[in-house]
C-alpha positions, 0 to 999 in steps of 0.5 A: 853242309859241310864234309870232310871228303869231298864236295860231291859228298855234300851234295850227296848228303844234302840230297837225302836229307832234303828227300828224307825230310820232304818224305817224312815231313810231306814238304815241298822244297823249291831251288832258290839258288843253285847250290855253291860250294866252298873247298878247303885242301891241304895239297903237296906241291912238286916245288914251294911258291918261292921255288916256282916264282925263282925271279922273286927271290930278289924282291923277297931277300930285300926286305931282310936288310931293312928290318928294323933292329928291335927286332933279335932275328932277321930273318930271310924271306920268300914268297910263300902265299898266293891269293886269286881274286877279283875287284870287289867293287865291279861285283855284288857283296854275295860272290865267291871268296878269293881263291888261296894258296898258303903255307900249312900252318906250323908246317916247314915250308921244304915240306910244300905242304899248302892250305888252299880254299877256293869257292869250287867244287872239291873237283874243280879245285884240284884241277885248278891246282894241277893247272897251276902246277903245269903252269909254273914247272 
């Protein structure tokens, strides 16, 4: 079930469709699993990654000199993406994807606007990224 508000408003959704078919099919549904959630959000951040990690600037702007010259630009780099995950390996293949925080596409990076897709609740995910945001002011 997939919204394009919030997660809580899947639940919502996929309750009455769950109800209305058990009621005008006389079905029983059963709860293999619980239900899990995917949350996908474009959020405005108070600073960029590269403004919020200031000690990776040098690690970032040594890449620039060794770009080879085939290339006609040599452009500056930045830390501009995050990504939370687990060791795949100490897990089943069935668990919850890595957590992202990425560039909008086509958007310029001074305007902080990020993609970010986590396997949360819509709830939880912003939670999670107001925690961020404390963490790293």
């Amino acid at each position: 079930m997939s919204t394009d508000s919030d997660t809580r408003d899947s639940d919502l959704v996929l309750d009455d469709v769950l109800k209305w078919t058990a009621a005008t099919f006389n079905l029983e549904f059963q709860t293999v699993r619980p239900v899990g959630h995917t949350s996908q959000l474009i959020v405005e951040l108070k600073r960029t990654l590269a403004e919020s990690f200031p000690k990776l600037k040098p690690v970032a702007a040594s890449i620039q000199p060794h770009i080879d010259d085939f290339f006609p630009t040599k452009p500056q780099y930045e830390l501009t993406s995050m990504t939370f995950h687990f060791d795949p390996t100490a897990h089943p293949s069935f668990a919850p994807s890595a957590l992202r925080i990425e560039p909008r596409l086509n958007t310029p990076f001074a305007e902080r606007l990020y993609y970010s897709e986590a396997s949360l609740s819509t709830a939880d995910h912003l939670e999670f990224l107001e925690l961020f945001e404390r963490t790293v002011a």
